[in-house]
N, C-alpha and C positions, 0 to 999 in steps of 0.2 A: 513732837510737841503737841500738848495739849491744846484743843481751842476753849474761851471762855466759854461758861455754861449760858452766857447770854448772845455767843453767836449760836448756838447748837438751838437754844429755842428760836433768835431772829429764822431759821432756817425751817425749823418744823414750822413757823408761824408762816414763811413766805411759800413752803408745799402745800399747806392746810389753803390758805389764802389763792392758791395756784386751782386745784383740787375745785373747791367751791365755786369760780369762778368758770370752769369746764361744765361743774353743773349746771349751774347757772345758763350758762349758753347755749348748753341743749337741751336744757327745759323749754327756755325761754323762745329761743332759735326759730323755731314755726310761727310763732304768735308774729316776731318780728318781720320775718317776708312777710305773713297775710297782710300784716300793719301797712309793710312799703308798698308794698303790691298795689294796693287798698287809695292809697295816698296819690299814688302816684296814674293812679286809674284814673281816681276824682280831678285831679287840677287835670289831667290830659283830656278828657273828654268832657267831662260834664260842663254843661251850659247854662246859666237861668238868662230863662226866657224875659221875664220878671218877676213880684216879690209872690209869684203863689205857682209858677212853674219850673220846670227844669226838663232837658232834653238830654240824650245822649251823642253828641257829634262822633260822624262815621265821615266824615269828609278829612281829618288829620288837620283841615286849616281851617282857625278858628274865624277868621274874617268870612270865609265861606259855607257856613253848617250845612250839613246834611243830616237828616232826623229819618230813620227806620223803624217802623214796629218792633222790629228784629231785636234794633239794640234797645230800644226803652225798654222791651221785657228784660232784654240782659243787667240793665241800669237797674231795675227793680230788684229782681235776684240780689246784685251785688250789694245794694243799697240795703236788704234788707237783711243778707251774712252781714256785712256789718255793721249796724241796726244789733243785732245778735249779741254782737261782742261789745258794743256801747260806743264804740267809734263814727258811729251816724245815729240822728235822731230820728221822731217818724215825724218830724217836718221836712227833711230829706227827703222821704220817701214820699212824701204828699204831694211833693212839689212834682217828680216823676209822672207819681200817678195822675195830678192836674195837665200836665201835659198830655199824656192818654185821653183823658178825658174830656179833653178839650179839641181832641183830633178825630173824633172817633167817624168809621164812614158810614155813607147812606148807601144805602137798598134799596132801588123803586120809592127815592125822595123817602122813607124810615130810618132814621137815626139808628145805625145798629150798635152793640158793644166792642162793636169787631173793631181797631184802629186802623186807618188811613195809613198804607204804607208807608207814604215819604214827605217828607216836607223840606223845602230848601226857598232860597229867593229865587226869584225870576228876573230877566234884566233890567227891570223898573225897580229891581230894588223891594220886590212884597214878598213877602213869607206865604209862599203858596204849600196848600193843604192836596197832596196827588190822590185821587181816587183810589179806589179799591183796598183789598185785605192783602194780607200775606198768614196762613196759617200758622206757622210758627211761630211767628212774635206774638199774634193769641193767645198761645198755648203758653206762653214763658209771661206773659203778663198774668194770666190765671194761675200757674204755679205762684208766682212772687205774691200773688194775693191771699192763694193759701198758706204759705210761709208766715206774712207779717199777719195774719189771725194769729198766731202762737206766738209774735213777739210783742206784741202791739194788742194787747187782752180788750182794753178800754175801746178800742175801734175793729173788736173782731169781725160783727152783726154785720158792721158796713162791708167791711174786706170780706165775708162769706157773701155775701149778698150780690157781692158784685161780679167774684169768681160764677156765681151762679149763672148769673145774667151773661156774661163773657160767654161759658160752659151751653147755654141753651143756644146762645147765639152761630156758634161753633158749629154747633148740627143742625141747625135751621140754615145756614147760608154757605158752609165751610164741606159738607156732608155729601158721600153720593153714596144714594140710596139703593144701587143697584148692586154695588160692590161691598158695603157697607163702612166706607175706608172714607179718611181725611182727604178731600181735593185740597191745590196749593194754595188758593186763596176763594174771595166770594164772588169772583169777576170771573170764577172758573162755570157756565152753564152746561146742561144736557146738550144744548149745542155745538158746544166749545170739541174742538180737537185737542184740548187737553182732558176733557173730562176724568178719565182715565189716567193720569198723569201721580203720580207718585213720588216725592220726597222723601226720600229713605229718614232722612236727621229728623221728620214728622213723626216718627213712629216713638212715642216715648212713653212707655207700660207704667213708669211712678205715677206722674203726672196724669195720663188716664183712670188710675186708678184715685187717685188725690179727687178728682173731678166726680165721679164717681159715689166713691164716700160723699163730697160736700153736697153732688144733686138728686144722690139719687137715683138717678137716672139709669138705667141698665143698659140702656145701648150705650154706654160710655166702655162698658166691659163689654160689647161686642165690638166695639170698633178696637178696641184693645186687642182680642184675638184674632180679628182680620187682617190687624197688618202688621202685628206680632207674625203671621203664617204667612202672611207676604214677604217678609225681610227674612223667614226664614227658610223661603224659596229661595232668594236671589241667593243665600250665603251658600245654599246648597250646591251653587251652578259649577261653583271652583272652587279649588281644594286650597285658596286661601282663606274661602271666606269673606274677602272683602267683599264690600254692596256699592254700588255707583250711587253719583249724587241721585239720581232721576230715575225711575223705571215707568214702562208700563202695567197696570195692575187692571187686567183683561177680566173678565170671569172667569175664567179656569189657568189663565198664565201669567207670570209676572214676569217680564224680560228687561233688562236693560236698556235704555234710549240708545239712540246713533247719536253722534259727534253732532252738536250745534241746533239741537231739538227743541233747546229751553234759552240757553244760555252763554255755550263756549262750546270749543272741541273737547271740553273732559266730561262733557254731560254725561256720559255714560262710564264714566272711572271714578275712583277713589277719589274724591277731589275735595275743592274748600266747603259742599254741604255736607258731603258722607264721612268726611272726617268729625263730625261731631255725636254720631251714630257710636264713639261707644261711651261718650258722657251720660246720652239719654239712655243707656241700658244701665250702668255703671250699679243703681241701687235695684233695681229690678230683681224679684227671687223667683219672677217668674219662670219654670225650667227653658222656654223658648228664648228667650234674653239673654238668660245664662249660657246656651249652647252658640248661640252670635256672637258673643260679647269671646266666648272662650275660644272659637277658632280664628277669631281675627287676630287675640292675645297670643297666638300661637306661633302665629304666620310673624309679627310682630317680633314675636322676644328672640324668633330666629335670624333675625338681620341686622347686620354688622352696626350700625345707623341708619332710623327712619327719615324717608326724607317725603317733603311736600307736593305728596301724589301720588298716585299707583295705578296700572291697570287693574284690570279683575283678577289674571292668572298673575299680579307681582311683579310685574316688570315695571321699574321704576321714571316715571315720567320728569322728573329733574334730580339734580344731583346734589339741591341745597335742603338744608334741614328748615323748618318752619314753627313758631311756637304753636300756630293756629291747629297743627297734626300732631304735637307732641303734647298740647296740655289735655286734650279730651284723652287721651292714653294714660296720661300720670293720675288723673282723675279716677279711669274706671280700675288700675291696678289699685291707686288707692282705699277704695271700698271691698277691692277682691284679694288683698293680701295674701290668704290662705291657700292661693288657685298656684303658688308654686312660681309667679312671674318676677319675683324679685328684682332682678336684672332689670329689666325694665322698670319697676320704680327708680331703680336707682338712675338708670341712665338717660330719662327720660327728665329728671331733677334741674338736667343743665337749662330748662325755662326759668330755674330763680336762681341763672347764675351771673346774672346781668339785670338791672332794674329795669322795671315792666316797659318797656318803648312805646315816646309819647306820639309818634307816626307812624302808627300802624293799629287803627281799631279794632280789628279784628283779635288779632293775635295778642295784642291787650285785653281786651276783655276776655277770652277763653282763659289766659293765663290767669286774671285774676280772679276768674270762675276755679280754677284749678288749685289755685291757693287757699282760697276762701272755705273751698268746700272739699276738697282733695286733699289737703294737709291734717293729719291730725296727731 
């Protein structure tokens, strides 16, 4: 039996309609994670302070904030991918950076560019400002500054100008001059038993080069190759590659810490800093980055499922998986498509297989680092 000629077209009309509709969703598909990612980062975390600041909460409970260098540079980053895409304005983004700039710490009673690691209340009830720096949230407030120069054209002058001041302030207070490398904050002296001390996730070759171009400056590209050859020591040590949160960085040796040096018994494993060590490589074409970034990708694509934490020789320190260790991996395969790791894009994806989780700031904001800028 014949069918009508008007069910034969309802039929191409509802494949064609089918068809398009596939397209459509994997066009669209990436835009839509960064979007929820994006969404669901902001109501989670962000806080205004009031109508001219904003913070990024790392405490998970909003009645009790905790404020980080750390994360406002991350705040700023995000703020300013989407800034990018037109989903935040740069009154967003002001608001962040009024917060920065509102925090920022002193030096022998000098106001420096450097921000005030932590801010939370005290048991009266005050918004107390904690002394000292932390390098890396420096470093990521100065990137996000040179980012919104290029979204934000009308306020570039100010955002170059400030990166600058950030960028000089960095090697003035942040700097040892013996070793030629990043110490971890500006609380770190020549007298300090940290001097010496090392942060693998500090070493980040874009960003020193970004600083670089915007000052100038040429010890920006030697401190680029000093700890670019430092990290490229530690990856040397074992045949996975992997780098600990912390090392010593001696004058002629760079060894990993012992258990409980800085911070925990992982100080000297793969842990929640050195997992971000291959986001900061991730865009890097420098050949030293690219041989870090490619034998840890190695070590990586060959394990059944990555889970949250590793010794140096790969012996796995827990049994559960973490977005915090999987989004800086999606990230840097992201950018290195061509290096053959497929696999690991793909299986590493399961961080946008669940919406971004609003108690856990960490592994939220890397994921939506990892979306933002990792999806394309």
């Amino acid at each position: 039996m014949k069918r009508p000629i008007y069910i034969w077209l309802l039929t191409i009309l509802v494949v064609l309609l089918y068809t398009t509709t596939l397209i459509f969703i994997r066009i669209k598909n990436p835009e839509y994670i960064q979007h929820q990612a994006y969404n669901r980062w902001r109501s989670g975390y962000l806080i205004t302070k009031n109508d001219s600041q904003a913070f990024v909460n790392t405490s998970n409970n909003k009645t009790k904030p905790i404020a980080l260098s750390e994360a406002q540079g991350y705040g700023l980053q995000i703020v300013a991918y989407a800034g990018e895409k037109g989903w935040a304005s740069q009154k967003d983004f002001e608001k962040l950076l009024n917060y920065y700039l509102a925090h920022r710490d002193y030096v022998n009673n000098h106001q420096t560019y450097l921000m005030s690691w932590r801010q939370t209340y005290d048991k009266q009830g005050k918004w107390v400002n904690d002394s000292n720096s932390a390098t890396d949230g420096d470093l990521y407030i100065a990137a996000a500054l040179h980012h919104a120069a290029t979204i934000w054209p009308e306020q570039s002058a100010y955002y170059q100008k400030l990166e600058c001041k950030i960028a000089a302030d960095i090697l003035r207070y942040e700097y040892n001059p013996t070793t030629q490398t990043l110490t971890v904050g500006d609380w770190v002296s020549k007298d300090s038993k940290y001097y010496y001390l090392l942060r693998t996730s500090d070493v980040m070759p874009e960003v020193f080069d970004d600083l670089y171009e915007r000052s100038h400056d040429i010890q920006w590209q030697i401190v680029k190759d000093n700890m670019l050859d430092r990290l490229v020591a530690l990856s040397n040590q074992h045949r996975t590659g992997l780098v600990p949160d912390f090392a010593w960085a001696y004058h002629n040796t760079t060894i990993a810490v012992k258990p409980r040096t800085v911070a925990s018994a992982h100080d000297g494993d793969y842990g929640a800093n050195a997992c971000r060590v291959p986001m900061m490589l991730a865009q890097s074409n420098d050949p030293r980055a690219q041989k870090v970034l490619t034998k840890m990708m190695k070590f990586f694509s060959d394990q059944y499922y990555i889970t949250a934490g590793y010794s140096l020789d790969g012996h796995r320190l827990v049994k559960y998986q973490s977005n915090s260790f999987s989004a800086p991996i999606f990230y840097a395969v992201s950018y290195n498509r061509n290096k053959g790791y497929d696999n690991l894009f793909a299986s590493q994806k399961y961080i946008f297989s669940r919406p971004v989780t609003t108690k856990n700031y960490y592994d939220a904001t890397l994921t939506t680092l990892a979306a933002l800028g990792g999806i394309n």
